[in-house]
MARFIZA-34620 format. One record per residue (C-alpha): x, y, z. Coordinates in steps of 0.001 Angstrom, whole numbers, padded with zeros to 6 digits, always signed. Layout:
<pts>
XYZ
...
</pts>
This chain:
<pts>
+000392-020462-045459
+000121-017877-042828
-000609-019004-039490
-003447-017407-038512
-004875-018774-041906
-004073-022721-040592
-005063-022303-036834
-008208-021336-038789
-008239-024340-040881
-008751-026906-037581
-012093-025271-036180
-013609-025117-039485
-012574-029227-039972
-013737-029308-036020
-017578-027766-037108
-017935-029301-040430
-017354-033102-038544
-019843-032175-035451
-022504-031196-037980
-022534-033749-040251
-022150-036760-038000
-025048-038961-039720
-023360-037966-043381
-019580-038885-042229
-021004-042331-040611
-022811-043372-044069
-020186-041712-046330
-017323-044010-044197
-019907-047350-044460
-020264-046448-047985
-016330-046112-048435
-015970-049431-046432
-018791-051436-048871
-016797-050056-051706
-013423-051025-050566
-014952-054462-049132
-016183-055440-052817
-012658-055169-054140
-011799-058443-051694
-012542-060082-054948
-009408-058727-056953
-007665-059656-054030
-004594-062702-054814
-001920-064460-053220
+001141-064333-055046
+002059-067362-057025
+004908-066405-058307
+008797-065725-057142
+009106-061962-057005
+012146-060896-058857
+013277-057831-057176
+015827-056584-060130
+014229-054370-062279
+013350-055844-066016
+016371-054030-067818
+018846-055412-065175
+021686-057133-066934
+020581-060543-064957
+016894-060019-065493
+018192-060201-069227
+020234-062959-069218
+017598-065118-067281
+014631-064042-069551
+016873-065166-072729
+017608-068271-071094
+013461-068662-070770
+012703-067979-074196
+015262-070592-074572
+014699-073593-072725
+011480-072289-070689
+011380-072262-067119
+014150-073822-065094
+012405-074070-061830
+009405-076267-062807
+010669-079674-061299
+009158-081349-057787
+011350-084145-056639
+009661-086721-054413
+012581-089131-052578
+012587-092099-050195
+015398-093468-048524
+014718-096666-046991
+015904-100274-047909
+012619-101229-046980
+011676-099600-050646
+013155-102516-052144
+010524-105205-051673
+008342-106262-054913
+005477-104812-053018
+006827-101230-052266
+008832-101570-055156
+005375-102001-057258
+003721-099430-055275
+006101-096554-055877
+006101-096989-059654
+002436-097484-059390
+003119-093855-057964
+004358-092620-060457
+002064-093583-063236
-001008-092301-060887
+000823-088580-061093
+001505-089210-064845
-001831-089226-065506
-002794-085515-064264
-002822-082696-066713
-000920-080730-064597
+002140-083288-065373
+003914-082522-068195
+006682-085281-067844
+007199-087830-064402
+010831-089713-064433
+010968-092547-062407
+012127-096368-061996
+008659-096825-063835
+009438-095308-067187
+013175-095047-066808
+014530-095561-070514
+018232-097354-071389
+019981-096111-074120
+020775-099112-076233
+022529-099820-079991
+020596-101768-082040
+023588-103792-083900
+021424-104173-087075
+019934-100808-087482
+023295-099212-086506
+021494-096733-084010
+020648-095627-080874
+016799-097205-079109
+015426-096325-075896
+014383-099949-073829
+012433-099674-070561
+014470-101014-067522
+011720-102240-066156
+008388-104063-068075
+005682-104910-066134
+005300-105118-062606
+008240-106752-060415
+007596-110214-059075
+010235-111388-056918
+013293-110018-054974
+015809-111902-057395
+013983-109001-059891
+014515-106531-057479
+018305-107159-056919
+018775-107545-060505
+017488-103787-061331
+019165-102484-057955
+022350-103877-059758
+021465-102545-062773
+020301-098908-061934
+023352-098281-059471
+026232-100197-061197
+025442-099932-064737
+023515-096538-065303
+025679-093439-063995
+024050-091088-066795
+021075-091416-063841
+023286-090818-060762
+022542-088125-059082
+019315-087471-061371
+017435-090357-060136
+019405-092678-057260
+021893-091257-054666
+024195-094867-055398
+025470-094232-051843
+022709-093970-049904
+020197-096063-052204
+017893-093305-052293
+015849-092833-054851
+013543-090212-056513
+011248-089442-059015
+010780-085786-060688
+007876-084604-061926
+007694-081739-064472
+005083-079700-063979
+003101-078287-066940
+005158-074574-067486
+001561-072901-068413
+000073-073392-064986
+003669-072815-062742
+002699-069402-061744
-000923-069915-061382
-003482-071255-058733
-004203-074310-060761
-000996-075514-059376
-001608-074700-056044
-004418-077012-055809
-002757-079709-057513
-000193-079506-055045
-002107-078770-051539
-004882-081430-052948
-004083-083785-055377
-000431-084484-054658
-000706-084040-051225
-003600-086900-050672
-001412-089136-053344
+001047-088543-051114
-000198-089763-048125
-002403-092769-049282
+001371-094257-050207
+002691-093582-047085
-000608-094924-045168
-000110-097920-047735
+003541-098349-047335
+004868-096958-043948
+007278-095380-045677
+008286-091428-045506
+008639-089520-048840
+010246-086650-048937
+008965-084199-051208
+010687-080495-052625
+011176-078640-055637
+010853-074541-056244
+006866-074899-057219
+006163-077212-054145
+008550-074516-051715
+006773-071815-053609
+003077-073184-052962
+003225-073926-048946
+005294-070913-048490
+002386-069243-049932
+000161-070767-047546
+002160-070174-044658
+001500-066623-045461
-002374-066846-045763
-002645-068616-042698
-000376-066401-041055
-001976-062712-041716
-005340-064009-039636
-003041-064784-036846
-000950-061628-037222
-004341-059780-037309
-005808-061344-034298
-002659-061234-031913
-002509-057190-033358
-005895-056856-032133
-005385-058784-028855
-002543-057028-028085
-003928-053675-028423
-006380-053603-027070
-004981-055592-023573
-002815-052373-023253
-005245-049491-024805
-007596-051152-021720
-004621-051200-019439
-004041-047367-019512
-008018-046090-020414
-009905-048779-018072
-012908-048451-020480
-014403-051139-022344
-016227-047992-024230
-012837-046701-025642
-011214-049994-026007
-014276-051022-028500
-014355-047748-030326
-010592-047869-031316
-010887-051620-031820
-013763-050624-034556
-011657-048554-035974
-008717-050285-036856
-010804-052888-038272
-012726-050821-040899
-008495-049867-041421
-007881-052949-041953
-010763-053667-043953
-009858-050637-046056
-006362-052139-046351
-007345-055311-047876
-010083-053404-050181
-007034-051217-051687
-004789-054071-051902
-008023-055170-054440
-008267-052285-055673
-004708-052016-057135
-004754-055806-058226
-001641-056300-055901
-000599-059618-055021
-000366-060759-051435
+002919-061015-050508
+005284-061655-047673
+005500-057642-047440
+001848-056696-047968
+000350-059747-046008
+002394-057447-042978
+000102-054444-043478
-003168-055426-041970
-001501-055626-038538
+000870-052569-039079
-002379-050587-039195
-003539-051923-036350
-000509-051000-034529
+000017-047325-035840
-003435-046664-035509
-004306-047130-031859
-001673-044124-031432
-003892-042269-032985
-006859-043387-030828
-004934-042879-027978
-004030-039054-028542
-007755-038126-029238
-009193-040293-026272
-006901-038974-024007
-007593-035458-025156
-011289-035919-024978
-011266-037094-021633
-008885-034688-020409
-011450-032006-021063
-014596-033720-019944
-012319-034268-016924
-011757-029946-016981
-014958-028318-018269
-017533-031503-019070
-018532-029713-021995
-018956-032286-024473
-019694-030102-027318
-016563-028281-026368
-014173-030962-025357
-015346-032868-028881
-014628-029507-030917
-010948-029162-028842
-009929-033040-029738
-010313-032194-033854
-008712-028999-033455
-006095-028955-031041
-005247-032978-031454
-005836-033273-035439
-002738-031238-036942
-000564-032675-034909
-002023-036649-035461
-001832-035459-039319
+001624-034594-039075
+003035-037593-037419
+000866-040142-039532
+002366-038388-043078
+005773-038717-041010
+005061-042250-040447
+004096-042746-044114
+006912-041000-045749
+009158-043496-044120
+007099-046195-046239
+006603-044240-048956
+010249-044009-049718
+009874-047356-051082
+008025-046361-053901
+010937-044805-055613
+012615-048567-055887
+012316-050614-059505
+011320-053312-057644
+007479-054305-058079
+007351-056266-054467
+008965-052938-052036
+007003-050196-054588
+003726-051894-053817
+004241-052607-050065
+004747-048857-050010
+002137-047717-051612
-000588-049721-049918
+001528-048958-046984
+001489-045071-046884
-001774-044768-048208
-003464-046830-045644
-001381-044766-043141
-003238-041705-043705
-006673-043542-044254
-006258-044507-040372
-005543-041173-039579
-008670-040151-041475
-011151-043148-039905
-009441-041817-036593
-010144-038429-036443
-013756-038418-037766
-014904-041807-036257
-014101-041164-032577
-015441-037556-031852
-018359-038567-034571
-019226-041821-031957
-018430-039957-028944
-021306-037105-029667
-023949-039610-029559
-022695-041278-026211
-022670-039880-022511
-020245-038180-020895
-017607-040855-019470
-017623-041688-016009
-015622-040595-013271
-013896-044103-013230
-013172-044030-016903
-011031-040490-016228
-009115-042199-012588
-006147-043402-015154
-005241-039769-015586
-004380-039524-012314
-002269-042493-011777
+000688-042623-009310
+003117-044677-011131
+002801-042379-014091
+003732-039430-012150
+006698-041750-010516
+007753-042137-014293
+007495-038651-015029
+009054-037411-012072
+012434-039817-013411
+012256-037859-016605
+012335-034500-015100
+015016-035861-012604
+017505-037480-015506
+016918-034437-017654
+017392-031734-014737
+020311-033591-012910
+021855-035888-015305
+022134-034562-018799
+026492-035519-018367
+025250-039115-017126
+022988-039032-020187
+025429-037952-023089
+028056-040418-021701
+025740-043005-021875
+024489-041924-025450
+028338-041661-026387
+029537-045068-024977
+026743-046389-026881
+027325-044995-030024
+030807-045982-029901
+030413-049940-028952
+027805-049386-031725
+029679-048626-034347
+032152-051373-032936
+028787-053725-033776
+028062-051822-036932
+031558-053357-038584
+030865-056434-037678
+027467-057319-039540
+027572-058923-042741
+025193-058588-045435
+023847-062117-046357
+020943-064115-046023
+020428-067360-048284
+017224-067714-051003
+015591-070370-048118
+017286-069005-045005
+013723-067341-043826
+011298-069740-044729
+009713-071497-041563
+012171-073768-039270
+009963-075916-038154
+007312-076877-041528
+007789-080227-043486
+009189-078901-046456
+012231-076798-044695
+012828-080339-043404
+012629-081819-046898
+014833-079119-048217
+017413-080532-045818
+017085-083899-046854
+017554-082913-050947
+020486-081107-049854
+021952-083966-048251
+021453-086585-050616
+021092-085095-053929
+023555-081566-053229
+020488-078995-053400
+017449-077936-055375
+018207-074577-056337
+019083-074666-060051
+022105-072498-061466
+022503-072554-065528
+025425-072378-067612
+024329-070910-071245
+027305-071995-073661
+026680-070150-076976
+028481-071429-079349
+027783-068550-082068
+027792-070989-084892
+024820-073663-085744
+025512-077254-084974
+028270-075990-082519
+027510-077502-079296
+028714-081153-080853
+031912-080383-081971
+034375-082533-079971
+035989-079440-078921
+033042-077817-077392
+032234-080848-075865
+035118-081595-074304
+035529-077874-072489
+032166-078336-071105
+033145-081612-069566
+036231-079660-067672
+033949-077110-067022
+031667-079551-065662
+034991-082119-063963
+035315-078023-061876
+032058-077984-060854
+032097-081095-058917
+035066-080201-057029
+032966-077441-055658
+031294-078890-052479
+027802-076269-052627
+026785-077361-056196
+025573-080593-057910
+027297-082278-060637
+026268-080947-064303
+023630-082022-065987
+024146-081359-069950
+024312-082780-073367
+028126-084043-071959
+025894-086529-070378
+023716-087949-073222
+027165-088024-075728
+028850-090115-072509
+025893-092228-072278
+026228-092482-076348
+029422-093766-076075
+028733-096375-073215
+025483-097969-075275
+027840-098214-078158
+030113-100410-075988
+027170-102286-075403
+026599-100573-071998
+029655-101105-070547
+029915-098586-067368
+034009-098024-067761
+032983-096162-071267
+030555-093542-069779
+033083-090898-071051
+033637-088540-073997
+034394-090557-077204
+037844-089775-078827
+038241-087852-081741
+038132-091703-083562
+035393-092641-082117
+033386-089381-082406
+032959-089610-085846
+031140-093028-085724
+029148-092434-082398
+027994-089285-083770
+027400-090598-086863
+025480-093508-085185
+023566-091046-082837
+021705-088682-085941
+020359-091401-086968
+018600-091788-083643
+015110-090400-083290
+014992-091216-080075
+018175-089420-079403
+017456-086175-081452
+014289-086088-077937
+016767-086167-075679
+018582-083192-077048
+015770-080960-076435
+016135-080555-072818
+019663-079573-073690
+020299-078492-076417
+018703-075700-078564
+017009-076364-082059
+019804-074773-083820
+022592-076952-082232
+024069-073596-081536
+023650-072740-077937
+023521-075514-074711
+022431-075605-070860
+024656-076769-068362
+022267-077210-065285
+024077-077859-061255
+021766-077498-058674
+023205-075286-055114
+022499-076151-051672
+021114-073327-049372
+024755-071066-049108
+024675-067720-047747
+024941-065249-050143
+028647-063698-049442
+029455-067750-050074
+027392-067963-053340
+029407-064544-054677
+032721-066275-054642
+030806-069220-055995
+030143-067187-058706
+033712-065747-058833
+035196-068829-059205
+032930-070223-061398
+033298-066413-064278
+037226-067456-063433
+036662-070821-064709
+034638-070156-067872
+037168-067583-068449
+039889-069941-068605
+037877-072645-070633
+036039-070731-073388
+037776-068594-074802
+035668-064996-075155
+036283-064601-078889
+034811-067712-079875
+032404-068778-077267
+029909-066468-075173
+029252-068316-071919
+026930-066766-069154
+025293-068092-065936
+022049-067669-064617
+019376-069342-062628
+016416-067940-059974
+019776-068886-057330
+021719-066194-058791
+018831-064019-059857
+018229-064147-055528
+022029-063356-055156
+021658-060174-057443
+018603-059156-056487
+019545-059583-052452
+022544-056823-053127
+020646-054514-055547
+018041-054387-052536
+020881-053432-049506
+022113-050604-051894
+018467-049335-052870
+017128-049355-049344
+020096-048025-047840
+019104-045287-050417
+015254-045496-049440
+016900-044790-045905
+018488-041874-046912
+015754-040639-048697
+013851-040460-045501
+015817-038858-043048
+016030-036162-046154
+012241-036099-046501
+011804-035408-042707
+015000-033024-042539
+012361-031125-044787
+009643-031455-043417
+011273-030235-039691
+012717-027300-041301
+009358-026292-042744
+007790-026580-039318
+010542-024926-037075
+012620-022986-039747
+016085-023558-037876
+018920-025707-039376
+019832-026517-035604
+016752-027690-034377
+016552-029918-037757
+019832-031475-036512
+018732-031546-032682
+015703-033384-034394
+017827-036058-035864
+020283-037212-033161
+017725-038670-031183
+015953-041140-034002
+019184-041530-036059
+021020-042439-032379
+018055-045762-031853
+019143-046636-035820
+022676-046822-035277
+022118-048864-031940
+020061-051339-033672
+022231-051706-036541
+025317-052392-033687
+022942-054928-031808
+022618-056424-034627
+026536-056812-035700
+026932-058262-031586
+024219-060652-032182
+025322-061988-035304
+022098-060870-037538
+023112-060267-041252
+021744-057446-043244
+019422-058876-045954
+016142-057875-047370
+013894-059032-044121
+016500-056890-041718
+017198-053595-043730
+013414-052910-044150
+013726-051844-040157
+015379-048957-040454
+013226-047069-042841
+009977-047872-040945
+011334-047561-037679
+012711-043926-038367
+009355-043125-039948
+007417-044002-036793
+009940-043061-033920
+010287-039212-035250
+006855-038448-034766
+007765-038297-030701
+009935-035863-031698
+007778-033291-033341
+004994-034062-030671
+007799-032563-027867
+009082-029963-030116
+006149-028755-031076
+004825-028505-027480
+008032-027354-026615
+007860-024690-029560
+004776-023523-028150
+006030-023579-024236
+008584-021239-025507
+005979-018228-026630
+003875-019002-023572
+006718-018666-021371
+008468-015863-022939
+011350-017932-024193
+012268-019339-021093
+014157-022569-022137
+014346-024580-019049
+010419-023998-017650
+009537-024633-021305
+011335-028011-021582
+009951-029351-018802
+006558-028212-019388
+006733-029689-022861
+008018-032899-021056
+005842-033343-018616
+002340-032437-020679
+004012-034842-023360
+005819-037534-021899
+003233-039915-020856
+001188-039940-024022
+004749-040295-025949
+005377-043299-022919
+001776-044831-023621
+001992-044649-027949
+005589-046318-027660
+004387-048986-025663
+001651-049838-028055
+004121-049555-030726
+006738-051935-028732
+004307-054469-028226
+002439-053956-031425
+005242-054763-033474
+005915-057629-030988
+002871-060014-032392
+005375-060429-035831
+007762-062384-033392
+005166-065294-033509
+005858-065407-037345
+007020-069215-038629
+009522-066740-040859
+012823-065828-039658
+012845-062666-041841
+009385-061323-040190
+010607-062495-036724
+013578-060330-037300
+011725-057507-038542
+009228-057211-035669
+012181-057726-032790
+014137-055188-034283
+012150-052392-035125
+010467-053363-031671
+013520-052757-030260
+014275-049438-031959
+011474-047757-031256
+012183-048216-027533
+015478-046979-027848
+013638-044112-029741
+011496-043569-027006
+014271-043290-023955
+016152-040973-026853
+013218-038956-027225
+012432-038133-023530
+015275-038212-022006
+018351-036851-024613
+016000-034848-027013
+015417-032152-023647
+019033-032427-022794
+020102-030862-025851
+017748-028528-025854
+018487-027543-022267
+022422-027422-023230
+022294-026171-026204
+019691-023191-025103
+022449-020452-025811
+022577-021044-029176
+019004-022447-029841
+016472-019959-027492
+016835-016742-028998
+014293-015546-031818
+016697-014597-034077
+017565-017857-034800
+014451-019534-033493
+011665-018298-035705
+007869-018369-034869
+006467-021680-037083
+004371-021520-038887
+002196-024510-038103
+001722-024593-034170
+000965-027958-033923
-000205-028844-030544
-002337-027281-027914
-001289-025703-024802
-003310-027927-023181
-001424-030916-024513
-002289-034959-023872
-001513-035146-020268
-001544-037434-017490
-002189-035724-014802
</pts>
């Protein structure tokens, strides 16, 4: 587009705003009524987000297993430990428990002390019957003792499952109902009806249960996260609007830009409706990200408005100068700013393609709400006051200024030796960060069920399932002896790992076959011989009762079995040679031509889906910088200032990234999400200076130096004031109760200040050393946008 053409464009946008004020107000309460109604579509996610796309090879593997044996991840395990447990009273009380949770629909199965079944041979029938350990309530401690006895001596088909013999702990495990796992019906079970079950036995009792499982992690992480965006929104709001007061001193300005980053935010949650997207941890952030990138905006066209009431105190004027001098270059840094969330769209996973897209859209809505909300409100108000314009003329902003000029005019060697010795201890940093994270590592610290986590860890080896899929690839397979007996030292190599549970498989039930046809004799809880199989087996079909059991294990065909260990909380460079050992050992024990043997599990689908995410982002990264690269060529048409343009936001990136490898912070999903957003926001300093520096240069008759500091001076402090609302805007995530949101609001925190120093101080450096090669038409071509004024945002 030729450029008289687009400095045409702005006026006309400028006149078409002023003289339709009344139309833009109702068209933007229309839009807002619109946008509000969609609240209703709005829902918090129930489910675990698989980030691997559906035609991954895991995704495959663990929807197979599904269609198999149906979810794996539908247990809650409640667990006391405490002798005081085992009084007739308590005793009674927590199988009284367990009968009270049997009874709601959202139970599909309970196991407990209370319905715990022996496996028994009936000498005359010559099969297998299921007896109840316990009938009736218990009435004495003899009673007690007697089942304590029983259950830990006699009964290790249940160790591990049920009792911790060690520790005497004991647990119950309640399957929940697989059609309502990923919906809000179990939500309220859990928050409500569990919850005050719950606590009426432990006001009852005095005793603490300790209560886990994926669904119950699942449902108060999701709660964490509702309760947490109204507090994210809030501090947002508190925050900037402390500091927009700080620099304006104007309770009129301060409310405006308040107003309009709510109707943004209101917008936000009306697309996130709209779109039918679930609330996640990613989109629950965006609310209070467009808090923080809008006040920017507010910033530039307040500042610009008062800076020419404070020259002419033409309203009219100084109203039609803040849409078109001010608007371009707001519109380029907020598609900037959303390109660098954008990129995620590009990614097969649903849970980063949605956060961008809400993301970058609502970007550009701000910028929109921005630019025809504040000159729109400003027409029907008076001129500001004299002490609404005294920040402009602050002394301490000149002081800072003044350093600028200084560091850039005497101190450019200081300044690339600094910039170098950084870089270098940097990349020193860079090689030491590891890329990890664990499936529970960022849930909140402090919250009941982290602690309870802890304790299932401890006593029962971890709640995070992992499955073993033996097919067999012949019906009836899985109870050959030989099968059998390669599971069991499959399963004997599993214990001797220290992160994961002993199995839980049909090895189990044929043990426990064996030991009821001793009569229950605890020395023969092992794999019959290949005598004995023949009659134990034989025994065993004719068991209905039996034939039940089999289903959890087993599938109808006979052809194809579960092996199911549970993982503590392991980081994920741990849980890869976990893996690696484990593909070694099936290797070695089933051999490939006869037996196809695969793991899966939500555990490993998180270890997958963690490294498919570094590699895509990393690519969502580069993606960026590429998109801007663009974009800066197509303003200033010169390979080296695209270059010049880079060094000082790719400089913060690599900084952070070393801080990081220092500080011991692992790259994971939460962490490598900085980098893209960071360099998104921090470049759009850089084409606010070089595009005031661009035009310095044709009012100046390409004079490099007078035009540097010009540009540096006229945009430093608004660059200083943005980045400071930016710091301290991405600062409110630190109050998150989740490590990975903490992390991501320090460290993009962080590199936008290193962006900023980069920006003011090392950005006119280069340009000032490198004017030889840089200043001369020839290679410095007239843009063709010119996006600022010559009467830029300025301080003074």
């Amino acid at each position: 587009m030729p450029k008289q053409r687009f400095q045409g464009f702005w006026p006309i946008v400028a006149r078409l705003i002023l003289r339709n004020r009344i139309l833009i107000l109702l068209a933007i309460a229309t839009a807002t009524v619109l946008l509000a109604l969609q609240w209703k579509n709005m829902r918090f996610s129930n489910t675990e987000a698989n980030i691997l796309p559906d035609d991954h090879e895991a995704t495959i593997k663990y929807s197979a297993f599904v269609n198999l044996f149906g979810e794996e991840d539908n247990a809650i395990v409640m667990a006391i430990r405490d002798s005081l447990l085992f009084t007739p009273e308590n005793f009674n009380r927590w199988n009284k428990l367990s009968k009270q949770l049997d009874a709601f629909p959202e139970i599909s199965l309970v196991l407990s002390t209370d319905n715990l079944q022996q496996l028994v041979k009936d000498n005359e029938l010559q099969e297998f019957v299921l007896q109840p350990l316990i009938n009736g309530q218990v009435k004495n401690q003899t009673e007690i003792e007697a089942i304590k006895t029983k259950l830990f001596e006699e009964l290790p088909f249940y160790e591990n499952l049920l009792f911790n013999k060690e520790t005497q702990t004991l647990r119950t495990i309640l399957y929940l109902d697989k059609d309502i796992l990923n919906t809000d019906v179990r939500n309220d079970f859990i928050l409500t009806d569990l919850q005050s079950i719950v606590e009426n036995f432990e006001e009852e009792t005095g005793l603490d249960i300790r209560v886990s499982g994926m669904p119950y992690i699942r449902t108060w992480n999701s709660k964490t996260i509702i309760d947490e965006i109204g507090k994210f929104i809030l501090a947002a709001l508190l925050v900037t609007s402390i500091i927009f007061f700080f620099f304006f001193r104007s309770f009129r300005a301060t409310f405006i830009s308040m107003c309009v980053v709510i109707i943004g935010v209101m917008w936000a949650f009306g697309f996130l409706g709209l779109f039918e997207y679930e609330i996640t941890i990613l989109t629950a952030l965006i609310p209070p990200l467009i808090i923080v990138i809008g006040i920017p905006n507010c910033i530039f066209l307040i500042n610009k408005y008062q800076q020419e009431v404070k020259k002419h105190g033409n309203q009219a004027l100084s109203l039609q100068r803040v849409i078109s001098k001010i608007g371009n270059a707001t519109l380029m840094t907020n598609v900037t700013t959303a390109s660098g969330f954008a990129t995620f769209m590009i990614l097969d996973s649903d849970l980063l393609k949605e956060f961008g897209i809400v993301a970058s859209i609502n970007i550009i809505c701000i910028f929109i709400l921005s630019l025809l909300i504040i000159p729109v409100i400003y027409s029907f108000m008076s001129l500001p006051k004299t002490k609404h314009l005294k920040h402009l003329n602050k002394k301490w902003i000149d002081l800072f200024v003044d350093w600028m000029e200084r560091m850039v005019r005497h101190n450019r060697i200081a300044v690339y030796v600094v910039s170098l010795i950084a870089l270098v201890l940097s990349i020193i940093g860079i090689y030491q960060i590891e890329i990890t994270g664990s499936r529970v590592e960022d849930l909140p610290k402090n919250t009941h069920f982290f602690k309870d986590i802890r304790f299932f860890e401890e006593e029962f080896d971890g709640i995070m399932p992992v499955e073993i899929v033996v097919d067999t690839e012949r019906k009836k397979g899985v109870m050959k002896p030989a099968t059998l007996r390669r599971m069991d030292e499959l399963g004997t190599e599993i214990e001797d790992i220290p992160e994961l549970s002993p199995t839980v498989s049909v090895v189990n039930l044929v043990k426990y076959s064996k030991q009821a046809f001793y009569n229950g004799i605890p020395k023969y809880y092992q794999l019959p011989t290949s005598q004995e199989s023949t009659f134990i087996m034989d025994v065993a079909r004719k068991s209905s009762e039996n034939s039940n059991l089999l289903e959890s294990f087993v599938d109808s065909t006979g052809q194809i079995a579960r092996m199911t260990t549970f993982m503590r909380d392991v980081k994920t460079d741990r849980m890869e040679e976990i893996e690696s050992d484990l593909i070694k050992t099936i290797n070695k024990v089933f051999p490939a031509e006869r037996y196809n043997v695969y793991m899966t599990g939500k555990a490993l689908l998180f270890l997958k889906g963690t490294k498919y995410l570094v590699k895509n982002l990393l690519l969502s990264l580069a993606l960026a910088i590429g998109l801007i690269s663009i974009f800066m060529a197509y303003l200033f048409r010169s390979f080296r200032m695209i270059i010049i343009s880079l060094v000082p936001n790719l400089l913060p990136l690599v900084i952070t990234a070393g801080l990081m490898g220092f500080l011991g912070v692992p790259i994971k999903p939460s962490t490598i999400l900085v980098f893209s957003i960071a360099f998104g926001i921090s470049v759009d300093d850089t084409i606010h200076f070089l595009a005031k520096y661009r035009q310095e240069l044709t009012a100046n008759r390409w004079q490099i130096k007078k035009s540097v500091y010009a540009a540096l001076r006229e945009t430093g402090v608004s660059m200083f004031y943005t980045s400071i609302v930016l710091f301290f805007g991405f600062s409110v995530f630190i109050i998150s109760s989740f490590g990975g949101t903490v992390a991501l609001g320090a460290l993009v925190s962080a590199t936008l200040l290193f962006a900023m120093l980069a920006n003011l101080i090392l950005l006119p450096s280069l340009l000032l050393s490198l004017e030889r090669s840089i200043a001369n038409k020839k290679v410095l071509k007239k843009p063709q946008i010119d996006i600022l004024p010559k009467e830029e945002i300025n301080s003074k």
